[in-house]
py3Dmol code that shows the C-alpha trace and the ligand (Angstrom):
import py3Dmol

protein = """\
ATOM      1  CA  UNK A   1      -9.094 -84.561  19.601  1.00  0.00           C
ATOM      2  CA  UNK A   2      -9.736 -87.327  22.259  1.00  0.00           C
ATOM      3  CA  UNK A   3     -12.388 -88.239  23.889  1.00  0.00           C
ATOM      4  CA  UNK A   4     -10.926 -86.950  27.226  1.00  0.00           C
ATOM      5  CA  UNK A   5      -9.934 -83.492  26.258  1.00  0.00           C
ATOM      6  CA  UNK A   6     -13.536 -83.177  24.872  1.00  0.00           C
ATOM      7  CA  UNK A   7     -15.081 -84.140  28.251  1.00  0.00           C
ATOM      8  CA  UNK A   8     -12.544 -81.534  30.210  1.00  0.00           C
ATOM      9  CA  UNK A   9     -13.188 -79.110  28.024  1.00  0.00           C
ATOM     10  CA  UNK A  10     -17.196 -79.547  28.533  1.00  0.00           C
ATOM     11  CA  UNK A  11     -16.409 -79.803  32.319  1.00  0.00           C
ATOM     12  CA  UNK A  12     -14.364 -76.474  32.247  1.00  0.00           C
ATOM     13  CA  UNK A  13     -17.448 -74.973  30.636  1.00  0.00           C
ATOM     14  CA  UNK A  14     -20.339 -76.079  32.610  1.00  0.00           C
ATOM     15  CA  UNK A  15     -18.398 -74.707  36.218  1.00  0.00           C
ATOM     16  CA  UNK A  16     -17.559 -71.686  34.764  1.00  0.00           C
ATOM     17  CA  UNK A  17     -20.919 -71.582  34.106  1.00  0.00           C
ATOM     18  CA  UNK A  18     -22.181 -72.829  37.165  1.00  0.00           C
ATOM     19  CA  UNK A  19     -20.146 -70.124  38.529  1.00  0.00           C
ATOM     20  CA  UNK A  20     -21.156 -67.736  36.839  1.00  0.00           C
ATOM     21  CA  UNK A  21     -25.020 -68.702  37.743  1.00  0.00           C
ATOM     22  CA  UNK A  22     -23.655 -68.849  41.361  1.00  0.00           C
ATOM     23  CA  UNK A  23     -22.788 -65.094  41.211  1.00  0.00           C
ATOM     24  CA  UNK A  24     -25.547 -63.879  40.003  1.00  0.00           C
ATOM     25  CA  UNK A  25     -27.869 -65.798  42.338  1.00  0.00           C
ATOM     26  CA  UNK A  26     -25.626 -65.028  45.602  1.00  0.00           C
ATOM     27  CA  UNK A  27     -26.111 -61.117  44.085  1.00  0.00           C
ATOM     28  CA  UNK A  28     -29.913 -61.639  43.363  1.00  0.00           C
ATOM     29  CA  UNK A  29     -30.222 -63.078  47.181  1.00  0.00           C
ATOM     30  CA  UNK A  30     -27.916 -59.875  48.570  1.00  0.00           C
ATOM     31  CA  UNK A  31     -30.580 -57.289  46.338  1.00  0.00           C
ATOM     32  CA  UNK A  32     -33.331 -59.231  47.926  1.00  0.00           C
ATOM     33  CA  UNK A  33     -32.142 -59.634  51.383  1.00  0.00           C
ATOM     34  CA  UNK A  34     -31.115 -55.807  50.999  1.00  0.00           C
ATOM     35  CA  UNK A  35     -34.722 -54.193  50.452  1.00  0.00           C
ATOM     36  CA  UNK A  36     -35.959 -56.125  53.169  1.00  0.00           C
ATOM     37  CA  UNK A  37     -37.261 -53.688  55.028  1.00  0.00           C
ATOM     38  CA  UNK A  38     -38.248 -55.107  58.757  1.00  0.00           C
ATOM     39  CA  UNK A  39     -34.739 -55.316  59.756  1.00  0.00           C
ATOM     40  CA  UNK A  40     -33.931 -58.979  59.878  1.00  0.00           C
ATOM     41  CA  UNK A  41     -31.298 -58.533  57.502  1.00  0.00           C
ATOM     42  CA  UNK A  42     -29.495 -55.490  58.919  1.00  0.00           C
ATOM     43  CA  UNK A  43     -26.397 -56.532  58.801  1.00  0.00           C
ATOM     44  CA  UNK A  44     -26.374 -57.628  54.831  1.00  0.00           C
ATOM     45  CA  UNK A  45     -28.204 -54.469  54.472  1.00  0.00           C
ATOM     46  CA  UNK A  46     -25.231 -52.164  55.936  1.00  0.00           C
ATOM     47  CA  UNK A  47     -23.161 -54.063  53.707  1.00  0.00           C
ATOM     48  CA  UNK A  48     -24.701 -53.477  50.584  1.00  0.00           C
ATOM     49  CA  UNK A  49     -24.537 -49.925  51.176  1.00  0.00           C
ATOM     50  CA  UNK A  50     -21.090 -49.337  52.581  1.00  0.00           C
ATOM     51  CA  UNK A  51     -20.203 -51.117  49.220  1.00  0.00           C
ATOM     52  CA  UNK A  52     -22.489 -49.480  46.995  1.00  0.00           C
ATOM     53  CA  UNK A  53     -23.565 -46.037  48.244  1.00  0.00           C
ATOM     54  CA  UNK A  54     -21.282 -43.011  49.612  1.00  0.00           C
ATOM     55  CA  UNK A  55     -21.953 -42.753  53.421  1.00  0.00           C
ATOM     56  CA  UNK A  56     -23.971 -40.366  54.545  1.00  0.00           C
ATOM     57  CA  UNK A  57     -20.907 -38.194  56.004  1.00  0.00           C
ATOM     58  CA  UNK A  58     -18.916 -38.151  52.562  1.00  0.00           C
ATOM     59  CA  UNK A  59     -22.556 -37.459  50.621  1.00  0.00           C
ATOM     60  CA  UNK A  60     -23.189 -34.040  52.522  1.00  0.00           C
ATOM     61  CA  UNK A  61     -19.266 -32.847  52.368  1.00  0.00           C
ATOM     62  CA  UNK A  62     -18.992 -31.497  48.920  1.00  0.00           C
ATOM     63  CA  UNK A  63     -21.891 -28.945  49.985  1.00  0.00           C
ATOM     64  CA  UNK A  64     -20.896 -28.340  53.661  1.00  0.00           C
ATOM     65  CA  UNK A  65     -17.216 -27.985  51.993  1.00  0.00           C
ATOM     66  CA  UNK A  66     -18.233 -25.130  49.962  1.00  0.00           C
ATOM     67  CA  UNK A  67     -20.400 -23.474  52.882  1.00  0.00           C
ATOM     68  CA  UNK A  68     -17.447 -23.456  54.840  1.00  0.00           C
ATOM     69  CA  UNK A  69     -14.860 -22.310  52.122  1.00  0.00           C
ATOM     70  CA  UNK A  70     -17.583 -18.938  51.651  1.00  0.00           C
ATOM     71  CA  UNK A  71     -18.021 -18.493  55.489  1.00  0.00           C
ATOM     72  CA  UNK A  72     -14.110 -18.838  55.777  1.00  0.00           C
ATOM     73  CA  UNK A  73     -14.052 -15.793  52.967  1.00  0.00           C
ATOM     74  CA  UNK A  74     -16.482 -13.806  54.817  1.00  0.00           C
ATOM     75  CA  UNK A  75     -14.631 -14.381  58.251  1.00  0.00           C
ATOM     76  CA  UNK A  76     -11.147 -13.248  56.125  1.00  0.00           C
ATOM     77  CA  UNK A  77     -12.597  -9.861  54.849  1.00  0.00           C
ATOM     78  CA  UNK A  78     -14.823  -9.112  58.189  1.00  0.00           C
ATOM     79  CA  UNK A  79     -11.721 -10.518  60.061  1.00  0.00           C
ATOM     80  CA  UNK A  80     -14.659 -11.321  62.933  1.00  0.00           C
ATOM     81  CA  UNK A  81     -15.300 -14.968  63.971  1.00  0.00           C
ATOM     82  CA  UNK A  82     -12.247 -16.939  64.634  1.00  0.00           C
ATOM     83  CA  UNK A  83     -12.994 -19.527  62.000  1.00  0.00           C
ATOM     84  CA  UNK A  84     -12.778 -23.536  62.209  1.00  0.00           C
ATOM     85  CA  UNK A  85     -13.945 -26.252  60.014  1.00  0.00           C
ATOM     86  CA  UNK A  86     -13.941 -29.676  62.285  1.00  0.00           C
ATOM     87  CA  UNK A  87     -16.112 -32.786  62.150  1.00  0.00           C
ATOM     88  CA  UNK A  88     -18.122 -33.291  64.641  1.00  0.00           C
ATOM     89  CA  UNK A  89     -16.921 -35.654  67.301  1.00  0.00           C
ATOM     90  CA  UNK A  90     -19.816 -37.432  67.194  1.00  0.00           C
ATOM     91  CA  UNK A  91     -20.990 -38.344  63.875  1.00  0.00           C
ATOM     92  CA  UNK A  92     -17.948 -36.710  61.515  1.00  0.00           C
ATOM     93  CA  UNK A  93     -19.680 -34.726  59.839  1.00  0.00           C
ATOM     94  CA  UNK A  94     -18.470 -31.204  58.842  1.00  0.00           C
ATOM     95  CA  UNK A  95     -19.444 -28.379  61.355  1.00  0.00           C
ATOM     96  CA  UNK A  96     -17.934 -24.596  61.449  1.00  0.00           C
ATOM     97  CA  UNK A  97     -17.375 -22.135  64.177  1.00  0.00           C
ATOM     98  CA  UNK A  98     -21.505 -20.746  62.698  1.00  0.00           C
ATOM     99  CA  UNK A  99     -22.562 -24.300  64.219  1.00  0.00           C
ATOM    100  CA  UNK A 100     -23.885 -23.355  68.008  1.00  0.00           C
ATOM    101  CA  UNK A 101     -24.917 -27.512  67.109  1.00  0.00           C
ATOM    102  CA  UNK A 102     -24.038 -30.086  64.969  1.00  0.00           C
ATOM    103  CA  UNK A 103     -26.851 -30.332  61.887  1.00  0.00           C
ATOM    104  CA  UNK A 104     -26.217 -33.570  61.448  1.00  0.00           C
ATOM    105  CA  UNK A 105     -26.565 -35.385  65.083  1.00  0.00           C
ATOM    106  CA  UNK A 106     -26.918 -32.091  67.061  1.00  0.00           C
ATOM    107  CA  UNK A 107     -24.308 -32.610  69.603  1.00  0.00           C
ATOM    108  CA  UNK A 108     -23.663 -28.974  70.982  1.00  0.00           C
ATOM    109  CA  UNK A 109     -20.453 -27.637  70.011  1.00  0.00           C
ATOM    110  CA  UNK A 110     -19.960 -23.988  72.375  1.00  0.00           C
TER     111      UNK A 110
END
"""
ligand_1 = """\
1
ZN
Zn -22.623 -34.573 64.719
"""
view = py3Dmol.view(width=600, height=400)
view.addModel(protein, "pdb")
view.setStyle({"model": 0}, {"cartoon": {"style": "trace"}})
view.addModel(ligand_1, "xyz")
view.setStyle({"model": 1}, {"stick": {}})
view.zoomTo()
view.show()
């Protein structure tokens, strides 16, 4: 082993390293920045949670999903309301024809 090859192999080691530290500082700062709460981080703090948490419209569609599948039952064997399932124009989220406004934003819908 030369002397050369030593020295890369040490230089290799100490940026991966380094990069390695890098990530995980550039992370810490993005937690930190992130649970600031008086807003001058906004931006960062949308980001972090469009990457890491469901938005608010997926969250509540699982439950609003099965509302709608039981009022669309209901509405099959009563054969009364004219059933829809839509999202709301305004904020997406899931509204049916038992919505006189959306619960989410409360845009009026009829
Ligand atoms: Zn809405």
């Amino acid at each position: 082993m030369t002397m050369s090859i030593n020295w890369f192999s040490v230089g290799a080691t100490s940026l991966v390293l380094l990069l390695t530290c890098g990530l995980l500082g550039a992370m810490f700062l993005i937690i930190k920045l992130s649970s600031d709460d008086s807003g001058k981080y906004k931006v960062i703090k949308d980001m972090v949670e469009t990457l890491f948490e469901t938005p608010a419209h997926l969250r509540s569609s699982p439950a609003a999903k099965s509302e709608a599948d039981n009022k669309e039952a209901a509405a099959q064997s009563a054969a009364a309301l004219e059933p829809f399932v839509e999202a709301c124009p305004a904020c997406g989220d899931t509204v049916t024809e038992s919505h006189k406004e959306c619960p989410s934003c409360g845009l009026r819908l009829q």
